[in-house]
C-alpha positions in Angstrom: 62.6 -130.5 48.7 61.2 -126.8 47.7 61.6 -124.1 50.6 59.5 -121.6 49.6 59.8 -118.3 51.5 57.1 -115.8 52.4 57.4 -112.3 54.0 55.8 -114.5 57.4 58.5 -117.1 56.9 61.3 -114.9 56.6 59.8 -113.6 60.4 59.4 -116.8 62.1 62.9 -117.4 60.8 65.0 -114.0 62.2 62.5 -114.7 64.9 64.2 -118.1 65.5 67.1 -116.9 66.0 68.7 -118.8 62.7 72.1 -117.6 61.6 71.0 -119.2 58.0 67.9 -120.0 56.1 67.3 -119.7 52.3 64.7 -120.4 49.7 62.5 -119.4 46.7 61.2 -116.0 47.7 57.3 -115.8 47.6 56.3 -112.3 46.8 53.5 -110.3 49.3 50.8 -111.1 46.5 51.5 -114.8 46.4 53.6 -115.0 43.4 56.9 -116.3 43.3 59.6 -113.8 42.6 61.6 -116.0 40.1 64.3 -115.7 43.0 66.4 -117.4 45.1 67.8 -116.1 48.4 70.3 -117.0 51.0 70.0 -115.3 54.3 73.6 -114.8 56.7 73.4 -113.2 59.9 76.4 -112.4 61.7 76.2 -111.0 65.6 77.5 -107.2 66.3 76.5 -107.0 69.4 74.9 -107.8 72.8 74.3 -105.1 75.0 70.5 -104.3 76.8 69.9 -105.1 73.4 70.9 -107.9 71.1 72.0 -106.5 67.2 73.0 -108.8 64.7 73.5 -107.9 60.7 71.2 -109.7 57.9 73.2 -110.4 54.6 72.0 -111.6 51.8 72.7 -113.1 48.4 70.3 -113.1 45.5 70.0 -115.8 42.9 68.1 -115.6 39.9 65.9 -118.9 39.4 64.3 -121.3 41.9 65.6 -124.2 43.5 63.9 -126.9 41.2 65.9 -124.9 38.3 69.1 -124.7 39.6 69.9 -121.3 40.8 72.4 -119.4 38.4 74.1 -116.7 41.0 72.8 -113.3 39.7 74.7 -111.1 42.3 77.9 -113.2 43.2 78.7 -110.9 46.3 77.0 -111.0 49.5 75.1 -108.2 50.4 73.8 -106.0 53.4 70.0 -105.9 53.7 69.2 -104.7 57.6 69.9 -104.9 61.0 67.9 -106.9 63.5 67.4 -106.0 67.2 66.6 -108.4 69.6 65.3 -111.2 66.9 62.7 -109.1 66.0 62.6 -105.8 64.5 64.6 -105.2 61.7 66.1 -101.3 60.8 68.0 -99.1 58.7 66.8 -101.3 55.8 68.5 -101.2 52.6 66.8 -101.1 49.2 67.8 -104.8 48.2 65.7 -105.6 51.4 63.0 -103.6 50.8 62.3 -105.2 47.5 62.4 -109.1 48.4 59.3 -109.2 48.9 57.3 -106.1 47.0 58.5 -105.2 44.2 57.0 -101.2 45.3 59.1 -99.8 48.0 58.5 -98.9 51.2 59.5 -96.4 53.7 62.8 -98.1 55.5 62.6 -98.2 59.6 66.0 -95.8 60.0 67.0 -95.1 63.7 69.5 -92.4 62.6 67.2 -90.0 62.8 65.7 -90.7 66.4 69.7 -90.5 67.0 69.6 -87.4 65.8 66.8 -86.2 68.0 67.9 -87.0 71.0 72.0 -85.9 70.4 70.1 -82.5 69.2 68.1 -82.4 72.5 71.9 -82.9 74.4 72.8 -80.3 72.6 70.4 -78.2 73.2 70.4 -78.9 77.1 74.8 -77.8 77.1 73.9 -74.6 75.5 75.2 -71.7 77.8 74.5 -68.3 77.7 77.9 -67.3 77.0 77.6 -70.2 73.9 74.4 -67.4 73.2 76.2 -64.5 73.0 79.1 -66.0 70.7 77.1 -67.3 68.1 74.3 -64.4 67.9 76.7 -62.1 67.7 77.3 -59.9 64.4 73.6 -60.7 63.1 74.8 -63.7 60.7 73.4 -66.2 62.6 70.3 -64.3 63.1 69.7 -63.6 59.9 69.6 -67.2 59.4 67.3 -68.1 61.9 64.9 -65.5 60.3 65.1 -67.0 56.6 64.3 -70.6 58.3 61.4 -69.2 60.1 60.3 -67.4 57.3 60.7 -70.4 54.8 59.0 -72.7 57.0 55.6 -70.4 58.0 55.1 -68.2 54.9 56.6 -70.6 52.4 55.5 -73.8 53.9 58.8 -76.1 54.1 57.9 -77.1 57.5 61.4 -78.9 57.6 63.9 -76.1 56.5 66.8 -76.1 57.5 66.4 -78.4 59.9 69.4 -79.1 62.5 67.8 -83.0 62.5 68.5 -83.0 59.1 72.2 -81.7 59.8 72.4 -84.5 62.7 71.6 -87.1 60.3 74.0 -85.7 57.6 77.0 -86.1 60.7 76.1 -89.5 61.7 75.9 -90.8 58.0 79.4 -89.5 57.2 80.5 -91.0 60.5 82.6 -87.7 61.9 79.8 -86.6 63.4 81.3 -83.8 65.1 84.5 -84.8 65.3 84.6 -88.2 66.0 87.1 -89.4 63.2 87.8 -92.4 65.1 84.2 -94.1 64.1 81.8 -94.2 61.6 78.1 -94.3 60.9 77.5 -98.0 61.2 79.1 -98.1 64.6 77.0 -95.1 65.8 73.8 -96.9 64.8 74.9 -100.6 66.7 75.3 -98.7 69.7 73.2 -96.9 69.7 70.9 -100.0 69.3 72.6 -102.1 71.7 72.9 -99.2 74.4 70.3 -96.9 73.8 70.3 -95.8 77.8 72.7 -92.6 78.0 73.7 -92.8 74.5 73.1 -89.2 73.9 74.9 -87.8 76.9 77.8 -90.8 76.2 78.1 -89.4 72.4 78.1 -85.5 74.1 81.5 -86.3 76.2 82.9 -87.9 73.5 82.6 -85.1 70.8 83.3 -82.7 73.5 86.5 -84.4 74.3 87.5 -85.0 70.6 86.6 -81.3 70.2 88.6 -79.9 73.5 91.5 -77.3 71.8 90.0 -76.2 68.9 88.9 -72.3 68.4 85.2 -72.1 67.7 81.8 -73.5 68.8 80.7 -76.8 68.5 78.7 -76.9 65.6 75.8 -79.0 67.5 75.9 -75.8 70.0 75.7 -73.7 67.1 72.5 -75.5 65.5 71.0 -75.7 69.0 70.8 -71.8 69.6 69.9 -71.0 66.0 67.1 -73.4 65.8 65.9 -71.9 69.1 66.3 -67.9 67.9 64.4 -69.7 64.5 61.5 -71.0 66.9 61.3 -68.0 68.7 60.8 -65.9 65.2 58.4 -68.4 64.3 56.3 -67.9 67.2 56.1 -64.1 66.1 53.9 -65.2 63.2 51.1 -66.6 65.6 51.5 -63.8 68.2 49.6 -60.4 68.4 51.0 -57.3 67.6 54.1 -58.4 65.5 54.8 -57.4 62.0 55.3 -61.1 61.6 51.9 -62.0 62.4 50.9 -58.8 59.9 52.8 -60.0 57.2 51.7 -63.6 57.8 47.9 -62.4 57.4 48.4 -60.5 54.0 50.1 -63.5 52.2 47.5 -66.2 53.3 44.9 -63.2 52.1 46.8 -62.7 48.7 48.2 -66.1 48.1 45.0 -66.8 46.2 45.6 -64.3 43.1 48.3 -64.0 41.0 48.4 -60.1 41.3 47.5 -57.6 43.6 47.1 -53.9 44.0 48.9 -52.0 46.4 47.9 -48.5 47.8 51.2 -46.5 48.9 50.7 -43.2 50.8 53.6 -41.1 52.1 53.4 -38.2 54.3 49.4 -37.6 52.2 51.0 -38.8 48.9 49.2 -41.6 47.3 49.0 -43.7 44.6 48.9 -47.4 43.3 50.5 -50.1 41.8 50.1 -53.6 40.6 52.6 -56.4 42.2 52.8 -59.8 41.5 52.1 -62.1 44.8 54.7 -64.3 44.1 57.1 -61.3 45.1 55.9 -61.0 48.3 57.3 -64.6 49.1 60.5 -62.4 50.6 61.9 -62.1 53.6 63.0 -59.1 52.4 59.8 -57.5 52.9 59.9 -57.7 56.5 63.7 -57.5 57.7 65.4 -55.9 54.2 63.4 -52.6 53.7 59.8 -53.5 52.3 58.6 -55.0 48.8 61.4 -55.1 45.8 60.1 -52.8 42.9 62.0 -54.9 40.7 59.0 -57.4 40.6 57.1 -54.5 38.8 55.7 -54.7 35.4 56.4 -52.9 32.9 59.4 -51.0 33.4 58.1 -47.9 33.5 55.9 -48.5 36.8 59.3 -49.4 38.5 60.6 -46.4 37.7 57.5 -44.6 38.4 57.2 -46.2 41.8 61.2 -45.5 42.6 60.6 -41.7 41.8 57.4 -41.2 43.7 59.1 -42.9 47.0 62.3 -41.1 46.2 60.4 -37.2 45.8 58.1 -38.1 49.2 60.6 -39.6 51.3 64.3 -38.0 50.8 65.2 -39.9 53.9 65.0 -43.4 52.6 68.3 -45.1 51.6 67.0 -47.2 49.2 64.0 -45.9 46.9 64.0 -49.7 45.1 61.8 -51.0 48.3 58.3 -50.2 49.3 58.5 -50.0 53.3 55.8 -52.1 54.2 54.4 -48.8 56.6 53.5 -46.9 53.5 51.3 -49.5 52.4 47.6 -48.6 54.0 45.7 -51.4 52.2 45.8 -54.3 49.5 43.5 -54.7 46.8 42.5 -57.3 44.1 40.9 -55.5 41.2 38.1 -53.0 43.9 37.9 -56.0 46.6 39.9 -54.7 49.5 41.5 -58.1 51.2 44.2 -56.5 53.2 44.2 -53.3 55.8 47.5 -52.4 57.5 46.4 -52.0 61.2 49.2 -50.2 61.8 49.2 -47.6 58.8 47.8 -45.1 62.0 50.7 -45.6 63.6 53.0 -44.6 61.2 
């Protein structure tokens, strides 16, 4: 007799509740696959939820042709909660049925949400003052903000991304008694209190050694990153100043600054890919060695140099000496706060 297989078969079967089922797989377009599967679960365990592992092992053939093994060794394709919804879903999986893959349903990263939000919640003030202090961490926070508004990597540098890197390797934090796969089937089975379960056990695997946790210490730079980040939406910030200029600029390749110090003035042609620094607002102003040709470096470092002896570093362009942008005569940038200066 021919089993054949669908994506809706394969359902009604983990839905079932079989620990077994096999047959020709039918692909999501109504063509067979030219495969044959055999389907193993195997129970890991029963909690508020149920979690059981789907194996499988792929044959090359049908069953009319006799099935000649193509991948002798069973493999892991999923896990299944509760009979139903199947996770973490391995590429073998993904493909039994559409050849084109699709996005897998992974639970580490809601994992890593909610340890990150326990993390967040233990961070002290003292935790605060320890990690912020000699600028290193700060400086960091400033480059993620700065990458993720002006640059547009909305994720930079994201702790979640970190999170997930920990639970993968299975130490997260510490925990070299475990590993990933055991993180993820309780979390399933148990997700009630998992996050403040999983913060007791890192702290106690942690308890005696010099330093932060290093959840703590993505906590409190992700929140000093936030807090910079909100600088480039709120008035009256050089953030928000900066911010403006680049979306202005970003649609030319080069612009024209205006420099004028202490009456001094004159211009200079910069390149707007430059300007996607950080530099230019926390490390002194615009680099002159984005300048073309060399000479108009030079020229720029000695007219800065001869108008302001007090300046450390000649090879910047503060950002206050810069009264307005132009491209070619359009004006598309006015420091507001060139009066100021």
């Amino acid at each position: 007799m021919t089993i054949n297989l669908t994506r809706e078969n394969f359902e009604q079967a983990i839905k079932s509740g079989a620990s077994v089922f096999e047959g020709n797989t039918i692909l999501d377009t109504g063509k067979p696959s030219g495969r044959y599967y055999r389907f193993i679960r195997v129970p890991l365990a029963n909690g508020e939820h149920k979690v059981d592992a789907l194996y499988g092992q792929r044959f090359y053939g049908t069953l009319e042709n006799k099935p000649v093994t193509f991948n002798q060794e069973i493999r892991f394709l999923c896990l299944v909660v509760d009979n139903a919804k199947t996770v973490n879903e391995t590429q073998d999986f993904k493909t039994i049925f559409c050849r084109s893959s699709f996005t897998s349903d992974s639970v580490i990263e809601e994992m890593a949400q909610k340890l990150f939000d326990i993390f967040r919640e233990n961070v002290t003030e003292e935790d605060k003052k320890k990690i912020l202090k000699g600028g290193y961490y700060d400086q960091i926070a400033r480059q993620n903000a700065f990458c993720r508004i002006i640059k547009g990597y909305k994720n930079y540098r994201s702790p979640i991304d970190s999170i997930v890197d920990e639970i993968g390797k299975g130490s997260c934090f510490g925990l070299t008694s475990t590993n990933g796969d055991e993180l993820v089937v309780d979390y399933l089975a148990n997700p009630t209190g998992w996050a403040e379960r999983m913060m007791e056990k890192i702290k106690k695997a942690n308890s005696g050694r010099p330093g932060r946790l290093y959840g703590i210490t993505l906590a409190v730079v992700e929140e000093l990153t936030e807090e910079y980040m909100r600088k480039y939406n709120s008035p009256n910030t050089q953030e928000i100043m900066f911010r403006l200029l680049v979306e202005l600029a970003k649609q030319y390749k080069t612009v024209r600054l205006v420099l004028n110090i202490n009456g001094k003035t004159t211009e200079v042609k910069y390149p707007v890919k430059g300007m996607m620094n950080s530099d230019i607002l926390y490390g002194g102003g615009f680099s002159t060695c984005n300048i073309t040709p060399r000479s108009e470096e030079n020229r720029i470092e000695e007219f800065i140099a001869n108008n302001d002896s007090q300046l450390e570093d000649n090879r910047r362009i503060p950002i206050k000496y810069i009264p307005e942008v132009y491209y070619g005569n359009k004006l598309i940038w006015k420091n507001p706060n060139f009066a100021n200066t």
